[in-house]
C-alpha positions in Angstrom: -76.5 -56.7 -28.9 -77.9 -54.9 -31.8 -78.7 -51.1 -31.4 -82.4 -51.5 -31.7 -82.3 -53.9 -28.8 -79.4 -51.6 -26.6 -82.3 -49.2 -27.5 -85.4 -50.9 -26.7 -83.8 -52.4 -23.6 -82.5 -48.9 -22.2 -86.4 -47.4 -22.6 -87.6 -50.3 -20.8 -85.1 -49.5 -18.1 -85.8 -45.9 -17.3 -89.1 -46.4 -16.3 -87.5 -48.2 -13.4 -84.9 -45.9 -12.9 -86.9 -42.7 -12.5 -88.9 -44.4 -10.1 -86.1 -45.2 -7.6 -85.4 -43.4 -4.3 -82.4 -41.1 -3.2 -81.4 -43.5 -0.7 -81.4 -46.5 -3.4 -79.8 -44.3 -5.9 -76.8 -43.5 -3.5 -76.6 -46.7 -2.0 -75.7 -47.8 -5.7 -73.9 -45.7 -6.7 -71.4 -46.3 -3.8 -71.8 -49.8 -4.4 -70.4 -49.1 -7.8 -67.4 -46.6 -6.8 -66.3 -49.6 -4.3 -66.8 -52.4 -7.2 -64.1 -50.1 -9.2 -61.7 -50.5 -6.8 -62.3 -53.8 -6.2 -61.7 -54.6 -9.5 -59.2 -51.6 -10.8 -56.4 -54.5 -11.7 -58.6 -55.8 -14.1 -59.6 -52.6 -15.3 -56.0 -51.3 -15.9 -54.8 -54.9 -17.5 -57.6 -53.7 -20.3 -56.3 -49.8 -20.2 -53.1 -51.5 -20.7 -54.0 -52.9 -24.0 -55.7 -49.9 -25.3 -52.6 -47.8 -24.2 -49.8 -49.8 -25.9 -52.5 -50.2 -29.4 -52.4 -46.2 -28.6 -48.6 -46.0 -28.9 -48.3 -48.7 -31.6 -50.4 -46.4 -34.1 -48.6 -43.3 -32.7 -51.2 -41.2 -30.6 -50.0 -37.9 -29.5 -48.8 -37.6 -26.0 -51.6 -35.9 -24.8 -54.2 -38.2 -26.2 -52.1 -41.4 -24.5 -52.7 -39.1 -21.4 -56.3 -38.8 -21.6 -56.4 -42.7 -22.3 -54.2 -43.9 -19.6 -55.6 -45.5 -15.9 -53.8 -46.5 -13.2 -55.1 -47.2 -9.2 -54.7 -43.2 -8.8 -56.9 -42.5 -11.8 -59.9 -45.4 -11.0 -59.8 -44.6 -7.4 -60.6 -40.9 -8.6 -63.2 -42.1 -10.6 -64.7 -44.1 -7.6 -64.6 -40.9 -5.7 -66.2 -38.9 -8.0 -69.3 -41.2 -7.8 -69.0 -41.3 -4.1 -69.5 -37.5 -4.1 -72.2 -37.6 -6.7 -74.2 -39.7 -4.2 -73.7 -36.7 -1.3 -75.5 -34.6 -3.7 -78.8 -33.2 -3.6 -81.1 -35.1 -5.6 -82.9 -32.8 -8.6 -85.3 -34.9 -9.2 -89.0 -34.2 -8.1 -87.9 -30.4 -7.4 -91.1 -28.3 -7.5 -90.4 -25.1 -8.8 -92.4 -22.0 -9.4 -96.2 -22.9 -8.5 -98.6 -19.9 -8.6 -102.2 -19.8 -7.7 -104.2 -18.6 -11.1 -107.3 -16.3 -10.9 -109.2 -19.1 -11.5 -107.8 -21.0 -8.6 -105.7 -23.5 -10.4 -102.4 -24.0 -8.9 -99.4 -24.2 -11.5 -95.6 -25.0 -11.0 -93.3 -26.9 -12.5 -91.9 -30.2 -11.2 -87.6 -31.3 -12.4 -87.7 -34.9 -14.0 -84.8 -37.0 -16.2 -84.5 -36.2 -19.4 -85.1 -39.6 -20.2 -82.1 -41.9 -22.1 -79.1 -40.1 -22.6 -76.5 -41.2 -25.6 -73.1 -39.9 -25.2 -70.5 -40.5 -27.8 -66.6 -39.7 -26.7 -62.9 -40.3 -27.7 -60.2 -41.3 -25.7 -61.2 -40.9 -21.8 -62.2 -44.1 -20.2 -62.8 -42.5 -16.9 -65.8 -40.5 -18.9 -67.4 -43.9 -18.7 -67.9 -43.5 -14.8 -69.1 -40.5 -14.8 -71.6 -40.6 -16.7 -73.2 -43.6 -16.0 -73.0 -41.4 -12.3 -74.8 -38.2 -13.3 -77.2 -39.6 -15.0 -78.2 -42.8 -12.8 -78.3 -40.2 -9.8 -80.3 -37.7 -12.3 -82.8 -41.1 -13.1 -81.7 -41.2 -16.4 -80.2 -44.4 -18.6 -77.4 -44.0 -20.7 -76.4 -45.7 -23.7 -71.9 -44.8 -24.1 -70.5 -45.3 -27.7 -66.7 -44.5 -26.7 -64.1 -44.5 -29.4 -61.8 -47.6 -30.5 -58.8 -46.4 -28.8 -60.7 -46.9 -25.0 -62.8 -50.0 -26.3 -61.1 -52.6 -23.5 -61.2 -50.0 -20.5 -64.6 -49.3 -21.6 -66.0 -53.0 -21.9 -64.0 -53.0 -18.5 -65.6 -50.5 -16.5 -69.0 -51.0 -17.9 -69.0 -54.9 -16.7 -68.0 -53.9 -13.7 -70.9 -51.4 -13.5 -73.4 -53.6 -14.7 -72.3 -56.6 -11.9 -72.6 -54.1 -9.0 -76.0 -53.1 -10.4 -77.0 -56.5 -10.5 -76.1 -57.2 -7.4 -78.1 -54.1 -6.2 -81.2 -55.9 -7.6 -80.9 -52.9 -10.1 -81.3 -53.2 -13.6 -78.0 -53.1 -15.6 -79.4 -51.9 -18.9 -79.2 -48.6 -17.2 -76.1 -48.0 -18.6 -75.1 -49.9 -21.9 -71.9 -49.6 -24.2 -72.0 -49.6 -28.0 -68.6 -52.1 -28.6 -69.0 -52.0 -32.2 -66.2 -49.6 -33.5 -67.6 -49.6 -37.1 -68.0 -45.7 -37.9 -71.4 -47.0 -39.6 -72.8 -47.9 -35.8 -72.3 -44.2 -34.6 -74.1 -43.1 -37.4 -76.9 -44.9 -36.9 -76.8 -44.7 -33.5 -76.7 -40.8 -33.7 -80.3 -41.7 -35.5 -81.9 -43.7 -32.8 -84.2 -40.7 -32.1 -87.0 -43.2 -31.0 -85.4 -44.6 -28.1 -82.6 -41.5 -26.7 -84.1 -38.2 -25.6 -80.4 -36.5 -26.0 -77.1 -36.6 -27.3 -73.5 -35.5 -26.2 -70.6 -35.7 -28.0 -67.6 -35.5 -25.9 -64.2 -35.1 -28.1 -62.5 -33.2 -31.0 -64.4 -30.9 -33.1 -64.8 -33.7 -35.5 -66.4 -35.4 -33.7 -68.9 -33.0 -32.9 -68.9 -31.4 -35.8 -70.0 -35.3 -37.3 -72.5 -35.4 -34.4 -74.4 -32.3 -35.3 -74.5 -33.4 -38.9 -75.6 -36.3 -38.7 -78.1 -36.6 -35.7 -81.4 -36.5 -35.8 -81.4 -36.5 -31.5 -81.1 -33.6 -30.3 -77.5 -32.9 -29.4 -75.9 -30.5 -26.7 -72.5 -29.3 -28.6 -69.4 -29.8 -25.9 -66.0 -29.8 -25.1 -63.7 -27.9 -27.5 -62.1 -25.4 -26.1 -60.3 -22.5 -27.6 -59.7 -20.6 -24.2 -58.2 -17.3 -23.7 -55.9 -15.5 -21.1 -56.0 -11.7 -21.3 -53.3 -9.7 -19.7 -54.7 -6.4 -19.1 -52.3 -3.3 -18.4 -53.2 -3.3 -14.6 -52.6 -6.8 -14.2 -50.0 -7.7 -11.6 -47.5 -9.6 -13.4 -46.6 -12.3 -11.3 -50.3 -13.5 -10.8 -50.8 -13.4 -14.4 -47.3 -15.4 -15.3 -48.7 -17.8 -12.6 -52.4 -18.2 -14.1 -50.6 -18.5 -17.6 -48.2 -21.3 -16.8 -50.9 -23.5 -14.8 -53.8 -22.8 -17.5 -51.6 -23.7 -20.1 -49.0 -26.6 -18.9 -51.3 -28.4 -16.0 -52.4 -30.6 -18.3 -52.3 -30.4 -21.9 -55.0 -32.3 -23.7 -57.8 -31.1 -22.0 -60.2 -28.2 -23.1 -60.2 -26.0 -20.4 -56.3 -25.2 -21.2 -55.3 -22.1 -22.5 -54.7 -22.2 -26.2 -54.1 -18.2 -26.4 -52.4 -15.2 -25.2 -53.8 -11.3 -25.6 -52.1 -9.0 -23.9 -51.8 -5.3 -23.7 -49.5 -3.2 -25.5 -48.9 -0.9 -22.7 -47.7 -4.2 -20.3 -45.9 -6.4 -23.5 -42.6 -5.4 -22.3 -42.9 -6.2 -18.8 -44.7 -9.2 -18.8 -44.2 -11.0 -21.6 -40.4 -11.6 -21.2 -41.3 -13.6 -17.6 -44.2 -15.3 -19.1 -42.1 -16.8 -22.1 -39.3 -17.9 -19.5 -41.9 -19.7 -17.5 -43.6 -21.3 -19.9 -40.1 -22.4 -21.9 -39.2 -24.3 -18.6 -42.0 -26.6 -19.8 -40.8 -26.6 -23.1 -43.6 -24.8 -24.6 -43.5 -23.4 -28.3 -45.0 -20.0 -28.3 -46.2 -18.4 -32.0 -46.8 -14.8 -31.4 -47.4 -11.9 -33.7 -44.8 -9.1 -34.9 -45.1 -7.4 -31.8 -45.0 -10.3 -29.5 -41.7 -11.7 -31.4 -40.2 -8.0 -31.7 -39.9 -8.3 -27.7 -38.7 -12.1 -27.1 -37.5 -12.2 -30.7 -35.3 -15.8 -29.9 -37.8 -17.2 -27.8 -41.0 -16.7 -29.9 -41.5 -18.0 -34.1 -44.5 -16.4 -36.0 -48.1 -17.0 -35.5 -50.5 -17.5 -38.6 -54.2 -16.5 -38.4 -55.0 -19.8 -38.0 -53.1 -20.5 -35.0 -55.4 -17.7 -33.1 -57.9 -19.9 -34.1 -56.2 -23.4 -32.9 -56.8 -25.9 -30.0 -53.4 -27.3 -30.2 -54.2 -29.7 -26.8 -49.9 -29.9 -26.9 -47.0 -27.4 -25.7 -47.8 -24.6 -27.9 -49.5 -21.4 -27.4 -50.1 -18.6 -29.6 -49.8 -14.9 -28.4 -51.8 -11.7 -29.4 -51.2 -8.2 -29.1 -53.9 -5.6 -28.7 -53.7 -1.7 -27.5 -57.6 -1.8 -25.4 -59.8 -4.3 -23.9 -62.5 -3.8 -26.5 -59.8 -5.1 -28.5 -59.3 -8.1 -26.9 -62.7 -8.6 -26.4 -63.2 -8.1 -30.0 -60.4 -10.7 -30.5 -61.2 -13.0 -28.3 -64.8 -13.0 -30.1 -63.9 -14.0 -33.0 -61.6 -17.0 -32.3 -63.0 -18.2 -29.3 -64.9 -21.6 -29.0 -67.2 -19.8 -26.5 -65.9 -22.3 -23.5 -64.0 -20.2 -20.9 -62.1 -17.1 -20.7 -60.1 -15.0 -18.2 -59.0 -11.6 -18.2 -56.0 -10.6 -15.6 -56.7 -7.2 -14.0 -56.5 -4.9 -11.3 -59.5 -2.7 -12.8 -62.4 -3.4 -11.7 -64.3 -1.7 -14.7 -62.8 -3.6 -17.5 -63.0 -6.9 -15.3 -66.8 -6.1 -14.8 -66.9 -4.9 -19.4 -65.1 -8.8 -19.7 -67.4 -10.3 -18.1 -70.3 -8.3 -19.5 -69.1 -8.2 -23.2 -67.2 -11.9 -23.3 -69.8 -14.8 -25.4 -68.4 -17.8 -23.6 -69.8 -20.4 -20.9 -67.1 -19.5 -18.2 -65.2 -16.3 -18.3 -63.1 -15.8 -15.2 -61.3 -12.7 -13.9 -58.3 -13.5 -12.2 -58.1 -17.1 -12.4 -57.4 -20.2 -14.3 -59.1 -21.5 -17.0 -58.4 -24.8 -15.6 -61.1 -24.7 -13.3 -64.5 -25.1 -15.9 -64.6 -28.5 -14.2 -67.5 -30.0 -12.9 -66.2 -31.2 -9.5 -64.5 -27.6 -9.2 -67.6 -25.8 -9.4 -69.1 -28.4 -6.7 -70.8 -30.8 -9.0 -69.1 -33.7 -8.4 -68.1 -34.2 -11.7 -70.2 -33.3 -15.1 -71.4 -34.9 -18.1 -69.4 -32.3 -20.4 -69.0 -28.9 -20.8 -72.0 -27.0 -23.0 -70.1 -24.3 -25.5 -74.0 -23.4 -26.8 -76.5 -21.7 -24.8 -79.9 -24.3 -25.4 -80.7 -26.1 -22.5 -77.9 -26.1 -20.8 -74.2 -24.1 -20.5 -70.8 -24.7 -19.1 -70.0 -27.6 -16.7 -73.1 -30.2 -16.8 -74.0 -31.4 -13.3 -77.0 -33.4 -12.2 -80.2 -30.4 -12.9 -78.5 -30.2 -16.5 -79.1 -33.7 -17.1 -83.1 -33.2 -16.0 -86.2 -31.1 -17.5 -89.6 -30.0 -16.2 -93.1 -30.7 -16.7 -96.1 -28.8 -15.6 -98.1 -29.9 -12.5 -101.5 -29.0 -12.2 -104.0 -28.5 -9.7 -107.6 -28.1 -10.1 -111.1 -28.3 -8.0 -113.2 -29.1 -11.6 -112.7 -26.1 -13.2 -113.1 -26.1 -17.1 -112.8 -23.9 -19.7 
């Protein structure tokens, strides 16, 4: 199908989405999660293509992670939209209503955005949750996924579409761009007179290609820079722990730790256990004089660009700094403003992190690893907003909606 039809078709079909019911929304979508099992062998023969293509033109380790499903993976993804049917539905919130002077009544009721492009690499499973959020939110969405996912996309998406059918539901409320020709995302990053909003899920290429190119307007997603800052007060063994599961639990995803700061006053002490923890998972650690001076064998120089690097691989870089403001200050100016965690046992620089740090999710104490939308109870999320305009950190269902203003009158005029 051309992109003008995908297009046409998908406007056409959110005037029957927003329209439908919570009950026939859920009743849908667990119609959908139980088609995906149903059906995962098929799904995985098609992921099984697209993985060995992925090995055959050499794609990183982590990347051939992100691409790969097996019956574990799809029957998460069939859980995820079972959960997303147990939320509460946004839509028709009322919010806000005031009686004016004049005895109008004004408030403000939560609607879908509309149609809802989303452009991503590598993560077939992406493909389920979205069409999840935003059918559940009453939006459509049109999925351009990259080349390397193409089979377990067309996969999943038939799949989708037959269980909607079979709902009496319109399938174009999801549709899937197969054309891989770089000129089709262009132009579909152009079809500002059928989509309402874009989201680029992937590398900063790929949203850096987004932003220049749109004419949609785009939320900006995904990479993720993310910091861990060992404070002086922090208890050592917490912060080794946070460290090795933020950076090793899984690699190519953006919520993992990229970078280490950490406080003169604790280098000694900590850093030693932290580099023998994270070495047991083979990780190659760039630090800076100071860092190397103390694990001189264990740690090869950083440049300034590596402060500045998602790696998504076995590599973190490590910082030195003698205050929190200059971490903060660090942390600032190399951070992708996704999430960031301090380790501490004072409570006022945990409180000055979380006032002074510019990021989506800053976290004291914890993992990095958990900017997640089914961690922070959304059932899963669309992406993860690094900007501040509409939306920021994990996307869940209101994310995906806006508001218009109800009115109420008894003839007055003006």
């Amino acid at each position: 199908m051309e992109l003008k039809e995908i297009g046409k078709a998908a406007v056409a079909a959110r005037y029957k989405i927003e329209n439908l019911n919570t009950n026939e929304k859920n009743n849908a979508l667990i119609k959908v999660a139980e088609a995906l099992v149903e059906n995962s062998s098929d799904i995985i023969s098609a992921n099984e293509i697209d993985m060995e293509n992925g090995r055959n033109g050499g794609m990183t380790a982590a990347i051939l992670d992100r691409l790969k499903l097996d019956e574990s993976r799809i029957r998460n993804m069939a859980e995820g939209l079972k959960k997303v049917a147990l939320l509460e539905d946004p839509v028709g919130e009322v919010m806000d209503m005031s009686k004016r002077p004049n005895g109008m009544v004004i408030g403000k009721r939560r609607v879908p955005l509309g149609v809802v492009g989303i452009i991503y690499e590598a993560r077939p499973n992406v493909t389920s949750d979205a069409f999840g959020l935003c059918f559940k939110s009453g939006n459509v969405v049109i999925l351009k996924g990259g080349s390397d996912a193409i089979n377990s996309n067309k996969a999943i998406v038939k799949v989708i579409r037959e269980a909607l059918c079979k709902c009496g539901i319109t399938p174009d409320c999801i549709s899937l761009i197969e054309s891989t020709d770089r000129a089709v995302t262009v132009e579909f990053m152009k079809m500002n007179e059928y989509i309402d909003l874009l989201i680029p899920r992937g590398s900063a290429g790929l949203i850096k290609a987004t932003l220049d190119n749109s004419t949609i307007p785009v939320i900006e997603t995904g990479t993720g820079n993310c910091h861990i800052f060992v404070d002086k007060s922090a208890d050592v063994n917490m912060a080794v722990n946070i460290v090795v599961n933020a950076k090793t639990q899984r690699i190519g995803v953006c919520n993992a730790c990229e970078s280490l700061v950490v406080h003169r006053d604790i280098l000694k002490e900590f850093l030693p256990e932290a580099v023998k923890a994270l070495k047991e998972y083979n990780v190659e650690i760039r630090g800076d004089k100071e860092a190397m001076e103390v694990c001189m064998e264990d740690i090869i120089p950083a440049s300034e660009e590596d402060f500045y690097t998602e790696y998504l691989d076995y590599i973190i870089s490590v910082k030195t700094v003698g205050s929190i403001d200059e971490a903060i200050e660090h942390i600032n100016k190399h951070n992708t403003k996704h999430s960031e965690a301090i380790v501490t046992e004072d409570y006022n620089n945990a409180n000055k992190f979380l006032d002074k740090i510019d990021a989506a999710c800053v976290y004291v104490n914890a993992s990095t690893r958990f900017t997640d939308g089914e961690e922070f109870g959304f059932g899963a999320e669309i992406g993860i907003s690094t900007q501040k305009l509409h939306a920021r950190g994990p996307m869940g269902l209101k994310e995906l909606t806006t508001y218009k203003y109800i009115i109420y009158g008894s003839g007055q005029i003006r």
